[in-house]
N, CA, C and O atoms as a GROMACS GRO file, in nm:
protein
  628
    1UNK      N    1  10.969  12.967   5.256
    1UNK     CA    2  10.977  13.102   5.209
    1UNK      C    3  10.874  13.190   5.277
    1UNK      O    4  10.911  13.302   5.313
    2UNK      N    5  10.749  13.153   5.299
    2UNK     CA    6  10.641  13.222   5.339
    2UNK      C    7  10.709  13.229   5.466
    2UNK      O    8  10.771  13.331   5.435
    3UNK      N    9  10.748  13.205   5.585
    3UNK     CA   10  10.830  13.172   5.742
    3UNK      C   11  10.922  13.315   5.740
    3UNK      O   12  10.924  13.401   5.828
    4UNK      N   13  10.987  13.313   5.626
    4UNK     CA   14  11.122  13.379   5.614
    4UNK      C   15  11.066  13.547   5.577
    4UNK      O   16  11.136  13.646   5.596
    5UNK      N   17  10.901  13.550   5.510
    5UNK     CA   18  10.859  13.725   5.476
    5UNK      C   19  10.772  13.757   5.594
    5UNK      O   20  10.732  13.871   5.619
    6UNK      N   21  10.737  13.616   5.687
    6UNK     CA   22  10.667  13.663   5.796
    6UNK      C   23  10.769  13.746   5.922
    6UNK      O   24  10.738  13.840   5.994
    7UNK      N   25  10.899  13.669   5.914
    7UNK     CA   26  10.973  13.680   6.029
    7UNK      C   27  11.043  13.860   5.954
    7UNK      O   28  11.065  13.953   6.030
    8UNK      N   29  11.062  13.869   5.824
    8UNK     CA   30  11.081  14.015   5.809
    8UNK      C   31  10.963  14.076   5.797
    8UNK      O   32  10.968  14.142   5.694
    9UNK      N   33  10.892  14.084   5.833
    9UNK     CA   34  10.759  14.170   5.837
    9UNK      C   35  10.760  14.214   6.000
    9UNK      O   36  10.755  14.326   6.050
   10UNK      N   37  10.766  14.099   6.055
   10UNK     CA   38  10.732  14.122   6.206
   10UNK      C   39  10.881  14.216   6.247
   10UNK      O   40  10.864  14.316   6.317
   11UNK      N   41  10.960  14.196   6.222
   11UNK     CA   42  11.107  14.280   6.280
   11UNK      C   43  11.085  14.410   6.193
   11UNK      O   44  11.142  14.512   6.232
   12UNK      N   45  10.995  14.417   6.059
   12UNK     CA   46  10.999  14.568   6.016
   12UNK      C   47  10.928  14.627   6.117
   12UNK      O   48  10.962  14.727   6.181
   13UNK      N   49  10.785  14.533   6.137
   13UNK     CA   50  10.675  14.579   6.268
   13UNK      C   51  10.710  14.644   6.370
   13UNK      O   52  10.656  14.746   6.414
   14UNK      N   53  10.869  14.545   6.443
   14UNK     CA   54  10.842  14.575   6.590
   14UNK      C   55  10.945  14.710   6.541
   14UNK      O   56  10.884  14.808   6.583
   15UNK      N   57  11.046  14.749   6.485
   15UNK     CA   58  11.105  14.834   6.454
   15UNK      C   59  11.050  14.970   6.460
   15UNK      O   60  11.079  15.054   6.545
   16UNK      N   61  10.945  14.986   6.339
   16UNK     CA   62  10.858  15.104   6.353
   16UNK      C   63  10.790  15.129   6.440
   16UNK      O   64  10.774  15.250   6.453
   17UNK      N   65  10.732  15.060   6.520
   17UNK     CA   66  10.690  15.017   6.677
   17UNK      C   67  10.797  15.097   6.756
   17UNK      O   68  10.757  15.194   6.821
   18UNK      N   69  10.908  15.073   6.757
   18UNK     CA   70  10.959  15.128   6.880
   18UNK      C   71  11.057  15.270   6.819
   18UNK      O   72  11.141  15.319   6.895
   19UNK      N   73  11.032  15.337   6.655
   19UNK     CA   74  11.075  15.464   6.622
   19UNK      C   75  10.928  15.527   6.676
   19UNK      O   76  10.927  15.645   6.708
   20UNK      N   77  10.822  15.460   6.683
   20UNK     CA   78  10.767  15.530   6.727
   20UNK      C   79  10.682  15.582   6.837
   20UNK      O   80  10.594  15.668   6.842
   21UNK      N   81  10.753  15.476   6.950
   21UNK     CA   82  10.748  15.463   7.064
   21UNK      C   83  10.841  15.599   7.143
   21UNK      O   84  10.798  15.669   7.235
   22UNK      N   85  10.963  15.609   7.083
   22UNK     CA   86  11.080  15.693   7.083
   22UNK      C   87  11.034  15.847   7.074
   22UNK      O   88  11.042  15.937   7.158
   23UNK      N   89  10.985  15.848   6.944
   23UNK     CA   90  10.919  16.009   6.945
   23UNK      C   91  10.795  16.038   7.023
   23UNK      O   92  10.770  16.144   7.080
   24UNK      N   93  10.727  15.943   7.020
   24UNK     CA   94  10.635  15.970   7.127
   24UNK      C   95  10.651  16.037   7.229
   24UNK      O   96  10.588  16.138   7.262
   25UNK      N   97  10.770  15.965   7.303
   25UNK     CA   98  10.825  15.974   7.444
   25UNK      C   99  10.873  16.071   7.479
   25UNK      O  100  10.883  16.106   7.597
   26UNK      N  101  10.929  16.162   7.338
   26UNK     CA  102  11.030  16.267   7.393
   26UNK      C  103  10.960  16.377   7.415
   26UNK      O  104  10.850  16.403   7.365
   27UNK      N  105  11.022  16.444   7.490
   27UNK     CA  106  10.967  16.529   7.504
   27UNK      C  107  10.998  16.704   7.439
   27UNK      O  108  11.106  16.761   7.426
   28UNK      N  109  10.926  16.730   7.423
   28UNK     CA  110  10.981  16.880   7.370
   28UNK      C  111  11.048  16.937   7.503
   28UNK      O  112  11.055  16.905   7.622
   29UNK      N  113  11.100  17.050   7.408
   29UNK     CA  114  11.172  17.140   7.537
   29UNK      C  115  11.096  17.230   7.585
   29UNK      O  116  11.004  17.278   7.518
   30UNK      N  117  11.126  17.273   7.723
   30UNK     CA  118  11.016  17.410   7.794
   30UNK      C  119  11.026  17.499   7.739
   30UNK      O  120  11.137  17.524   7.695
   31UNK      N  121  10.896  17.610   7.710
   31UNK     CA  122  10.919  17.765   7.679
   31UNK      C  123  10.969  17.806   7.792
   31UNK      O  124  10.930  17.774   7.904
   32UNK      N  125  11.044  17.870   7.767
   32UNK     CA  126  11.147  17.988   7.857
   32UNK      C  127  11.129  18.104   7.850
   32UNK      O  128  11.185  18.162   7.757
   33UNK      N  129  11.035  18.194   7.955
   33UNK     CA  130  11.028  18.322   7.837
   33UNK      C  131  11.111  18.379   7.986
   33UNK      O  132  11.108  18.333   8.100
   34UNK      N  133  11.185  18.501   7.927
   34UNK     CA  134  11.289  18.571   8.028
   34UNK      C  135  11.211  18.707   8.059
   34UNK      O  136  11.108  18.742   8.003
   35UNK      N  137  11.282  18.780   8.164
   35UNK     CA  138  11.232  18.904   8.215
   35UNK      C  139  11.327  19.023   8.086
   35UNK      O  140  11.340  19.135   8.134
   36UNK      N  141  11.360  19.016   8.008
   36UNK     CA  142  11.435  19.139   7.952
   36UNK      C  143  11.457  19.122   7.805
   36UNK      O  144  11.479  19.014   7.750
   37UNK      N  145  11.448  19.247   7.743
   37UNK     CA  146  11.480  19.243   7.593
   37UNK      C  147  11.520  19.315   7.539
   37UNK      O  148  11.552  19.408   7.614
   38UNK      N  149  11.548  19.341   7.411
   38UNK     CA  150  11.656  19.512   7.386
   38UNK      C  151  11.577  19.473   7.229
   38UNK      O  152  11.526  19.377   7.171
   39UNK      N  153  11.612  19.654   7.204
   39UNK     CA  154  11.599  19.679   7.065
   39UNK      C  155  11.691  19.811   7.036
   39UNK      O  156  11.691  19.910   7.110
   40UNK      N  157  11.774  19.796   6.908
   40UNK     CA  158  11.844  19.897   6.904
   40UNK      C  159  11.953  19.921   7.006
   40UNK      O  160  12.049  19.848   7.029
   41UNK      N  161  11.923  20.026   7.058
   41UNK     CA  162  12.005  20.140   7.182
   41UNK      C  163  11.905  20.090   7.322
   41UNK      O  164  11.932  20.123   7.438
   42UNK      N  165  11.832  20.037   7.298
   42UNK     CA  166  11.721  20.038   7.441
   42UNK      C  167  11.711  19.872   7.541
   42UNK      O  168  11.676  19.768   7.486
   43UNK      N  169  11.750  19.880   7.684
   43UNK     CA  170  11.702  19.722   7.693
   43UNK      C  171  11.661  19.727   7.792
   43UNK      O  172  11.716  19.793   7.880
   44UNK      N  173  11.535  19.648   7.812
   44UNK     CA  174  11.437  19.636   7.909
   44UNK      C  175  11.410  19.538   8.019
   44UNK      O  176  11.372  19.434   7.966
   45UNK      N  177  11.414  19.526   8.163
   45UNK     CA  178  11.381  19.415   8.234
   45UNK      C  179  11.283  19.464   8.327
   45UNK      O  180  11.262  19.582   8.357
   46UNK      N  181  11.216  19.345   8.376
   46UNK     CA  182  11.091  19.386   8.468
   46UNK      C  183  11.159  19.328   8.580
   46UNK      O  184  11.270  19.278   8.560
   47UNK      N  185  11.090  19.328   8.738
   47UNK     CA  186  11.122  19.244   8.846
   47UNK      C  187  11.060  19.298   8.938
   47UNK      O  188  11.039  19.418   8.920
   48UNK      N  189  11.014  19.244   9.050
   48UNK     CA  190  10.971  19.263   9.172
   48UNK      C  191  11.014  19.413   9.261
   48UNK      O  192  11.134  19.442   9.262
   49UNK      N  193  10.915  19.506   9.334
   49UNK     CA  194  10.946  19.591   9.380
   49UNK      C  195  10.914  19.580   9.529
   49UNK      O  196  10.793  19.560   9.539
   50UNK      N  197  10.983  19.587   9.672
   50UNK     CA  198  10.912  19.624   9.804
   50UNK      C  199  10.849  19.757   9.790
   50UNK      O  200  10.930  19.849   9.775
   51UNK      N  201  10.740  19.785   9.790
   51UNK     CA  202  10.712  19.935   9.810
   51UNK      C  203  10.592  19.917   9.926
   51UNK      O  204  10.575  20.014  10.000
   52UNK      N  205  10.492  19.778   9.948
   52UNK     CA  206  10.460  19.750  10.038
   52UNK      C  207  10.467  19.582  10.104
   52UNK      O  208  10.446  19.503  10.012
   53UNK      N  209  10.481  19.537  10.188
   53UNK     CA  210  10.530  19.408  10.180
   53UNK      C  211  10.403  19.360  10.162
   53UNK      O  212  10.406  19.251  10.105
   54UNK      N  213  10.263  19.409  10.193
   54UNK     CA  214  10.109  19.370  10.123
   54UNK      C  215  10.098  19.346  10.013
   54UNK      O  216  10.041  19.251   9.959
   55UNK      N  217  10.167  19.450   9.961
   55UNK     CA  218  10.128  19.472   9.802
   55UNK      C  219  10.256  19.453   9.700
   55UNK      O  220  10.327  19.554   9.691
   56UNK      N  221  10.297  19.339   9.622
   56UNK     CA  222  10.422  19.375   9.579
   56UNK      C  223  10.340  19.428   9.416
   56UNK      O  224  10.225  19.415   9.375
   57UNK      N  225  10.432  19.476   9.370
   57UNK     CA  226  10.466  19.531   9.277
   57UNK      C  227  10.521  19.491   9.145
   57UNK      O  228  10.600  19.396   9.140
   58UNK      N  229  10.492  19.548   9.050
   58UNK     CA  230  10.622  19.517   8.912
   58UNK      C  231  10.704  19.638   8.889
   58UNK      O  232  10.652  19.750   8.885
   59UNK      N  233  10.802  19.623   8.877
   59UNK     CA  234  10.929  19.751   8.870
   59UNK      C  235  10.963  19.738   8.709
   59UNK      O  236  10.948  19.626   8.660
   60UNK      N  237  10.996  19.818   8.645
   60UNK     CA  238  11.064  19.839   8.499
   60UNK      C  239  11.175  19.915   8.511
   60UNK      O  240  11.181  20.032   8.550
   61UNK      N  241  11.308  19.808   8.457
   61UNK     CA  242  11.392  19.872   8.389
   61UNK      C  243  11.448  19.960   8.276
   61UNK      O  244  11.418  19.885   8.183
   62UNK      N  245  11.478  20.012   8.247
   62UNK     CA  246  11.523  20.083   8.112
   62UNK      C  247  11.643  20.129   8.073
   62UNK      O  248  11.692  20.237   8.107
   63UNK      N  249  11.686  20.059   8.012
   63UNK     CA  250  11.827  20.105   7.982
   63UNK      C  251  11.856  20.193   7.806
   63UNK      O  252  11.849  20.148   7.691
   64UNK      N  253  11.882  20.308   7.851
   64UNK     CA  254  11.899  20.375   7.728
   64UNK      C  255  12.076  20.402   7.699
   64UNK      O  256  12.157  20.460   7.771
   65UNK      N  257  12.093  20.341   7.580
   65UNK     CA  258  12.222  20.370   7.543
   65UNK      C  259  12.288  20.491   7.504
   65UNK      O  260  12.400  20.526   7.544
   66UNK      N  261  12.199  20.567   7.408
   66UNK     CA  262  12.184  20.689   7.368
   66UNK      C  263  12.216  20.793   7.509
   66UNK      O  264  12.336  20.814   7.498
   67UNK      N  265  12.172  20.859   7.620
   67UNK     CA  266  12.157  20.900   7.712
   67UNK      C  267  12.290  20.859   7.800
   67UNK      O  268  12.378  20.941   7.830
   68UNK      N  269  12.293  20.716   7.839
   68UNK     CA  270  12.378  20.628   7.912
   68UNK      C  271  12.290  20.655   8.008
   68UNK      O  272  12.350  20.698   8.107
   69UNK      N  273  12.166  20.650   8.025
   69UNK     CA  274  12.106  20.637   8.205
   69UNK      C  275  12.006  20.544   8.210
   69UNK      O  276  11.911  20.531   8.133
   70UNK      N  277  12.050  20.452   8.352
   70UNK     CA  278  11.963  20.386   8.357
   70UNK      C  279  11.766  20.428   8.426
   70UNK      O  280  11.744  20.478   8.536
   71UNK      N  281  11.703  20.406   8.367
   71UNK     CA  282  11.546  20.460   8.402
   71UNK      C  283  11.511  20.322   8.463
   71UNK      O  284  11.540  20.206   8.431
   72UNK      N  285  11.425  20.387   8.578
   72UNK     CA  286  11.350  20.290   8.692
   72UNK      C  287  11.190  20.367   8.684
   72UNK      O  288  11.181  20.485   8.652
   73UNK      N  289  11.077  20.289   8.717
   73UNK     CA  290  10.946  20.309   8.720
   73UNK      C  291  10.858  20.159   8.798
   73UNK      O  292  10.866  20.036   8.804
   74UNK      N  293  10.798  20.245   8.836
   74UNK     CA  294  10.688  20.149   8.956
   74UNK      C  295  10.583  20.134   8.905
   74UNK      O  296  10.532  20.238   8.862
   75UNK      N  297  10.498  19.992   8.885
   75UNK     CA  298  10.363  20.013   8.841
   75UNK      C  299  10.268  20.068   8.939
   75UNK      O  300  10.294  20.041   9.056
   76UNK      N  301  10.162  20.140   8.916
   76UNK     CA  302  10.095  20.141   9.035
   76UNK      C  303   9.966  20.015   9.060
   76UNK      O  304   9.863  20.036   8.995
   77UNK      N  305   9.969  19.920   9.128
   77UNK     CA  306   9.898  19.800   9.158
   77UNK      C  307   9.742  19.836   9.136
   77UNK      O  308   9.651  19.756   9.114
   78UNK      N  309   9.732  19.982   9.149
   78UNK     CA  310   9.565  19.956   9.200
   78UNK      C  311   9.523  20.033   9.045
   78UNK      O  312   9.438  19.987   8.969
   79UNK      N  313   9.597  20.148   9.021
   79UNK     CA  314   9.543  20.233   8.889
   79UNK      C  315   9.607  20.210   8.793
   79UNK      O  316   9.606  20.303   8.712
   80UNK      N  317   9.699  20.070   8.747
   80UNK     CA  318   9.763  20.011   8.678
   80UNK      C  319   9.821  20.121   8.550
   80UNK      O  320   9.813  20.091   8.430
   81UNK      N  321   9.877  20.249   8.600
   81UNK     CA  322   9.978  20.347   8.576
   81UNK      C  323  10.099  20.375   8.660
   81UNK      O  324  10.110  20.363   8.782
   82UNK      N  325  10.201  20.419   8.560
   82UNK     CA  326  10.365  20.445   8.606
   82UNK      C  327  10.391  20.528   8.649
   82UNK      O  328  10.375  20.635   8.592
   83UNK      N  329  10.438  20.519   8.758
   83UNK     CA  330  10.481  20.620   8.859
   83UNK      C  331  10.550  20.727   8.877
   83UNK      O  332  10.571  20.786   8.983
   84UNK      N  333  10.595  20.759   8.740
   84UNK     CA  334  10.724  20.852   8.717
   84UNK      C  335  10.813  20.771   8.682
   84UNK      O  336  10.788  20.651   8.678
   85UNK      N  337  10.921  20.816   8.653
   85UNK     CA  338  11.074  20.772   8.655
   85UNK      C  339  11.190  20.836   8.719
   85UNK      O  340  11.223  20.955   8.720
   86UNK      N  341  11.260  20.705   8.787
   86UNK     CA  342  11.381  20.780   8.883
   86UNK      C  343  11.500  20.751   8.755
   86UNK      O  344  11.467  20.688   8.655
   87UNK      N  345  11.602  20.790   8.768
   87UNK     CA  346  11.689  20.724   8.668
   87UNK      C  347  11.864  20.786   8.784
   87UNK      O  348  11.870  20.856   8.886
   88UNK      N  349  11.958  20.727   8.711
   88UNK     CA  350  12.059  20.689   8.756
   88UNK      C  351  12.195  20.682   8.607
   88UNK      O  352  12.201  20.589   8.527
   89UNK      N  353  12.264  20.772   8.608
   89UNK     CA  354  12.377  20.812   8.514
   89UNK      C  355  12.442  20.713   8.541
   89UNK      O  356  12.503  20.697   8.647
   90UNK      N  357  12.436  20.605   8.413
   90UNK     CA  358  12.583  20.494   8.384
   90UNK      C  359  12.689  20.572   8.364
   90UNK      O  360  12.779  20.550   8.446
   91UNK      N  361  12.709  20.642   8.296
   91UNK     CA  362  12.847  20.693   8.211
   91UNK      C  363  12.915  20.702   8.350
   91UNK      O  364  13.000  20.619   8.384
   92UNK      N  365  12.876  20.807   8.430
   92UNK     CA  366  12.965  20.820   8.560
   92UNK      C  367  12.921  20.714   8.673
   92UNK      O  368  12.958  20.757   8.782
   93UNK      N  369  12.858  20.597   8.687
   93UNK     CA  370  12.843  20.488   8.786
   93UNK      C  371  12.989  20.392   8.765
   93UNK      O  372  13.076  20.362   8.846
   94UNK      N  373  12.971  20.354   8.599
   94UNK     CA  374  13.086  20.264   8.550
   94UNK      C  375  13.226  20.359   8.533
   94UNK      O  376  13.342  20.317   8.532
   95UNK      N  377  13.178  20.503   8.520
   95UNK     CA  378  13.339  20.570   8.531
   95UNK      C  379  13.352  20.537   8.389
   95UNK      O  380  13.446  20.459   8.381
   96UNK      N  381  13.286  20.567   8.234
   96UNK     CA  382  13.301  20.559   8.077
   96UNK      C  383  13.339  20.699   8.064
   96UNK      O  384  13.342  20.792   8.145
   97UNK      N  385  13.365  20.689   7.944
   97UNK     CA  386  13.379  20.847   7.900
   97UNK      C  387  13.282  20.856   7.794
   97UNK      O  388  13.243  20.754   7.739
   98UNK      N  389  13.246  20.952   7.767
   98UNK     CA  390  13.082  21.013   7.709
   98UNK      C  391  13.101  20.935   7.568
   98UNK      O  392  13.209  20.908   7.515
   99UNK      N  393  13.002  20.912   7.531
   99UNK     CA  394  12.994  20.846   7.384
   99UNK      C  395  13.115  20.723   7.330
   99UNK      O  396  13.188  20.722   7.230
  100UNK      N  397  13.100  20.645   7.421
  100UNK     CA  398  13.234  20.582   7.431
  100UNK      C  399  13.166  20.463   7.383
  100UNK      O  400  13.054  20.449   7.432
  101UNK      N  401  13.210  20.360   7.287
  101UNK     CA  402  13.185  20.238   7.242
  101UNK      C  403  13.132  20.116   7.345
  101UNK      O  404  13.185  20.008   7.320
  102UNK      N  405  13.034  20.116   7.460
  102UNK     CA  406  12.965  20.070   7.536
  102UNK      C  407  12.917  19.950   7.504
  102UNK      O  408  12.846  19.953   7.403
  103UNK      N  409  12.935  19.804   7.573
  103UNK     CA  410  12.836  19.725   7.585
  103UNK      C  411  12.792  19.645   7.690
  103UNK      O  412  12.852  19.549   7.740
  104UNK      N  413  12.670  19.699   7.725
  104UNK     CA  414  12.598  19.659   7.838
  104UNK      C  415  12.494  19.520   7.885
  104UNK      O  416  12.375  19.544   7.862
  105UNK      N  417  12.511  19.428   7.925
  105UNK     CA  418  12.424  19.297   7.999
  105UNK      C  419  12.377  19.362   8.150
  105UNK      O  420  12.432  19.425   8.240
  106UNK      N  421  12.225  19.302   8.116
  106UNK     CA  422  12.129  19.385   8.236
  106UNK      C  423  12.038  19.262   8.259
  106UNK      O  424  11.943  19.275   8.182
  107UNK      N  425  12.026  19.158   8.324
  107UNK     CA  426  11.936  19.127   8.405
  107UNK      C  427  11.867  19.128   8.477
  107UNK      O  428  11.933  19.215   8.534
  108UNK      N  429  11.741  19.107   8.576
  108UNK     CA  430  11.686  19.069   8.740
  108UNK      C  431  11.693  18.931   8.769
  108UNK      O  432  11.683  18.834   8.694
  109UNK      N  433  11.721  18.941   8.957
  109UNK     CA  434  11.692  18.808   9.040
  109UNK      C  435  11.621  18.891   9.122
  109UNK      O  436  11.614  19.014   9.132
  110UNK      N  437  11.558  18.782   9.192
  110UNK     CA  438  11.482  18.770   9.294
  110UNK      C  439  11.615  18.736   9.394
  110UNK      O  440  11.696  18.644   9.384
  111UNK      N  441  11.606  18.851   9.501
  111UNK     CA  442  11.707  18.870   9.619
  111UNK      C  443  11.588  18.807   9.738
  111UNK      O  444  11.597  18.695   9.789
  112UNK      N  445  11.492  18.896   9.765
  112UNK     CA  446  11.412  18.822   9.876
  112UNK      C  447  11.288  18.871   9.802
  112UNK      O  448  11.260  18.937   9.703
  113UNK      N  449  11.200  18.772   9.950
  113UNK     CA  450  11.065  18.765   9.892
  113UNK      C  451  11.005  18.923   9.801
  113UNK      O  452  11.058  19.017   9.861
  114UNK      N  453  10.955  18.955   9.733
  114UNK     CA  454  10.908  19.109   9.624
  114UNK      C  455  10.970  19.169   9.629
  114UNK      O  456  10.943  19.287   9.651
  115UNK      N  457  11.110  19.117   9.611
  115UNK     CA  458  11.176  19.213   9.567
  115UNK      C  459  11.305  19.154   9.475
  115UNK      O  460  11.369  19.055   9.510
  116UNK      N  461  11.334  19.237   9.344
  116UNK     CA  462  11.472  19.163   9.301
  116UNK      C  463  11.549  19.275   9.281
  116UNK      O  464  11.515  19.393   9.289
  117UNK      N  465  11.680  19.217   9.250
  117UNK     CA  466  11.760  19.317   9.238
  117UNK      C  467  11.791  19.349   9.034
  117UNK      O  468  11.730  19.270   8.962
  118UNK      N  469  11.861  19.435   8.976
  118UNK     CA  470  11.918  19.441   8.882
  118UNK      C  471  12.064  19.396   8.858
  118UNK      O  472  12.133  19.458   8.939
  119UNK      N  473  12.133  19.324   8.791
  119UNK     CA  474  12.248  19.333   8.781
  119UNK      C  475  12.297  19.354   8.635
  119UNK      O  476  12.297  19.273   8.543
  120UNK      N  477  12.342  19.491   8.638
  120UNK     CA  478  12.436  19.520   8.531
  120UNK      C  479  12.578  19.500   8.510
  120UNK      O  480  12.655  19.538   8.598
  121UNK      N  481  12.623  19.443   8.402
  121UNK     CA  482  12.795  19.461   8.376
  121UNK      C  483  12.804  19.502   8.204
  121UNK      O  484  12.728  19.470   8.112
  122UNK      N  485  12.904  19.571   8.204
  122UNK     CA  486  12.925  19.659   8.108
  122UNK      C  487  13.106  19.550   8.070
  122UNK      O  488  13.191  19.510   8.149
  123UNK      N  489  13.096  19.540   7.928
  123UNK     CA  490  13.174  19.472   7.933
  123UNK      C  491  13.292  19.529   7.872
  123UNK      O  492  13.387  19.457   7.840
  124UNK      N  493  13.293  19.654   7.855
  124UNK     CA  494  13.437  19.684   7.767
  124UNK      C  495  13.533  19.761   7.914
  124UNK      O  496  13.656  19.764   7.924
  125UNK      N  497  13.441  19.811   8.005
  125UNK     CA  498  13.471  19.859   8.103
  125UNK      C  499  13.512  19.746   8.229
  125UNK      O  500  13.582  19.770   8.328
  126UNK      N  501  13.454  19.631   8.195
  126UNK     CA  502  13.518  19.502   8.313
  126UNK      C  503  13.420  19.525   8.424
  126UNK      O  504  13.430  19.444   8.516
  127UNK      N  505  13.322  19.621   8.436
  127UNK     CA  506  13.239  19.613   8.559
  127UNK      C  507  13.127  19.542   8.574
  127UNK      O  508  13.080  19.472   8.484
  128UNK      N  509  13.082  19.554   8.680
  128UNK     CA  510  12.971  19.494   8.723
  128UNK      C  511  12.861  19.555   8.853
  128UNK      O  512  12.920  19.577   8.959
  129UNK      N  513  12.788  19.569   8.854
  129UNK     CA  514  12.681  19.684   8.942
  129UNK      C  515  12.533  19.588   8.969
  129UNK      O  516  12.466  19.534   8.880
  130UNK      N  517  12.507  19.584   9.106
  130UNK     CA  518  12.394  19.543   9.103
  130UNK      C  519  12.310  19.704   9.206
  130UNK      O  520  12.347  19.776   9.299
  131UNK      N  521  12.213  19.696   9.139
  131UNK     CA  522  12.095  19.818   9.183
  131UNK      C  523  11.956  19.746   9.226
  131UNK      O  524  11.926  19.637   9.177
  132UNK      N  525  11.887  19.800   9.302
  132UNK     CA  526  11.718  19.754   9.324
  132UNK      C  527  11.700  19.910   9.346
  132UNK      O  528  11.781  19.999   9.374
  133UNK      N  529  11.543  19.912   9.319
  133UNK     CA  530  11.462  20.047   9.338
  133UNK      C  531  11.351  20.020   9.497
  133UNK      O  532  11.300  19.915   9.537
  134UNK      N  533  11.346  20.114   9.536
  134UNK     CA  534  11.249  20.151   9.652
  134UNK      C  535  11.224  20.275   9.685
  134UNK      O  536  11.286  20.374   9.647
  135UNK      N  537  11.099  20.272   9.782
  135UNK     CA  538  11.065  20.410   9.833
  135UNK      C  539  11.200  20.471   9.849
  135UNK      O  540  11.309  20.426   9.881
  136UNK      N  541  11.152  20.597   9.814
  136UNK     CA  542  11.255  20.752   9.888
  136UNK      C  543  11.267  20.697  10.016
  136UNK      O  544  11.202  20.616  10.082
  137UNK      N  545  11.379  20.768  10.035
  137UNK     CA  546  11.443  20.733  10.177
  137UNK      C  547  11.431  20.855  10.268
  137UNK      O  548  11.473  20.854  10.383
  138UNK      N  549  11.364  20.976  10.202
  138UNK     CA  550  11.311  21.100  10.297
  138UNK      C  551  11.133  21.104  10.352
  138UNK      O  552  11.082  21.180  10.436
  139UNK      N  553  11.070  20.997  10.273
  139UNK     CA  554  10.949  20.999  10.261
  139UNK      C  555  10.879  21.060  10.195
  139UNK      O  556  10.756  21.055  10.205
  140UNK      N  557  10.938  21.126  10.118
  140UNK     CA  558  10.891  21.224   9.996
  140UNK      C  559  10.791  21.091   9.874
  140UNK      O  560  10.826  20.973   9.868
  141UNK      N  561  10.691  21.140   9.804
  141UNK     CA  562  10.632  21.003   9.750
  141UNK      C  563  10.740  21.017   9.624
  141UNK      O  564  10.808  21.112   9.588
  142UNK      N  565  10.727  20.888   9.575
  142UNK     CA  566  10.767  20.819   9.458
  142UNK      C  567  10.898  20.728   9.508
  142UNK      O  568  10.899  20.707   9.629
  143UNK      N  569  11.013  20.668   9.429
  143UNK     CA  570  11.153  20.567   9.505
  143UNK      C  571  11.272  20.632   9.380
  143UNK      O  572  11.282  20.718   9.292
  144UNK      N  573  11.326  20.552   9.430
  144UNK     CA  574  11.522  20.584   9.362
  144UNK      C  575  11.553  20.478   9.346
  144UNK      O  576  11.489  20.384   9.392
  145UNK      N  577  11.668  20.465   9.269
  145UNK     CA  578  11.740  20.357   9.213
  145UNK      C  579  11.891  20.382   9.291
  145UNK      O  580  11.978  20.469   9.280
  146UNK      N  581  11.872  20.237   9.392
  146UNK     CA  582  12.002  20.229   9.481
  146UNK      C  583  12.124  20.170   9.423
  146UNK      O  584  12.099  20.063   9.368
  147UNK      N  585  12.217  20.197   9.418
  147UNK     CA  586  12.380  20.092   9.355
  147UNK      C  587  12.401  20.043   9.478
  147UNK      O  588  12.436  20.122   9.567
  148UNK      N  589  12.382  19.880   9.512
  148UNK     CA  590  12.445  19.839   9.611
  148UNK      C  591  12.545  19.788   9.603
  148UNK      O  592  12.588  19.733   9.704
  149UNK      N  593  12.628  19.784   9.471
  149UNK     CA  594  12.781  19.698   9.506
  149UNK      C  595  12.825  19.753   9.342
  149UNK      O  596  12.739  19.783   9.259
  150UNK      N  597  12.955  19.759   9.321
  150UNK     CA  598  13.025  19.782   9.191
  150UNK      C  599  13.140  19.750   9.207
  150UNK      O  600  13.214  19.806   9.288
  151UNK      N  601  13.186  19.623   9.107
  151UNK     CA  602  13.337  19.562   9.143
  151UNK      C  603  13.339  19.539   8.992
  151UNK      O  604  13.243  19.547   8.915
  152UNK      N  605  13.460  19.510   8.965
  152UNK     CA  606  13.579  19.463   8.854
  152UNK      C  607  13.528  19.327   8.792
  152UNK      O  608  13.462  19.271   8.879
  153UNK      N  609  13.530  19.272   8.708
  153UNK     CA  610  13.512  19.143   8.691
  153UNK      C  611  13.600  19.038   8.573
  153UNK      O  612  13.599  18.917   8.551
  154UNK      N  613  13.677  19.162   8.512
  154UNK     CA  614  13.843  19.097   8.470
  154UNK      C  615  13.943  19.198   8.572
  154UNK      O  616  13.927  19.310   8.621
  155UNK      N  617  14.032  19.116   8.577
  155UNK     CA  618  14.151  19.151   8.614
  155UNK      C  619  14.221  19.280   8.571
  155UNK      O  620  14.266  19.369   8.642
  156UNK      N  621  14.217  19.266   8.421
  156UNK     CA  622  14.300  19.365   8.399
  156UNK      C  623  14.229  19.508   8.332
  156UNK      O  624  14.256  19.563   8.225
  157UNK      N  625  14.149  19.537   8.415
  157UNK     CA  626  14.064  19.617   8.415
  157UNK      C  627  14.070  19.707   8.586
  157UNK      O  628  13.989  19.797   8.612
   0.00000   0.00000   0.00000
């Protein structure tokens, strides 16, 4: 009898032994923290700006629903103040009609080295728009918000 509470003792042993070998091991999952967030009517992403290939930059998005325009701003690297704002009319980019039941997904990637792009798609409208900001293109100081591509992304749209 004594043989028979040793041999269940030792298999409770190695048991809890290896539940807790198991949790040990695992691992938690990574924090993920993303470039963008919304509240309300408003959603926000940061990303990389060229304004010098020395010096990169942080760029801010802004997307106001209220308005329908998208707002762009440059940090300034050295006096860590915003540069103004360029902004750029959704309602007429996506072709909506004014106050129209809108819903918008706005991310950044990294396209090349300091610099990313934005990509917006608006989903009741089926589009899709990617934009990046840079210097004026007259040399005038401050940048603009470029649309480099706008396509369809259902069919029947």
């Amino acid at each position: 009898m004594k043989e028979s509470g040793r041999l269940f003792w030792m298999v409770v042993g190695i048991g809890l032994g290896a539940l807790g070998v198991a949790a040990w091991s695992m691992k938690a999952p990574p924090a993920l923290a993303g470039t963008a967030d919304r509240h309300e009517d408003f959603v926000m992403c940061t990303g990389s700006v060229s304004t010098n290939p020395r010096a990169p930059t942080d760029g801010v998005w802004l997307l106001d629903y209220h308005s329908g325009k998208l707002l762009a701003t440059v940090i300034d690297r050295d006096k860590g103040k915003i540069n103004g704002w360029a902004e750029t009319d959704l309602v007429t980019e996506f072709g909506l009609a004014p106050r129209a039941n809108v819903h918008f997904l706005m991310t950044t990637g990294q396209i090349s080295i300091g610099q990313a792009a934005l990509y917006v798609a608006e989903t009741t409208s089926g589009k899709f728009g990617v934009y990046t900001m840079g210097p004026r293109p007259d040399g005038q100081p401050g940048f603009v918000i470029k649309r480099h591509d706008m396509v369809a992304f259902r069919a029947d749209r």
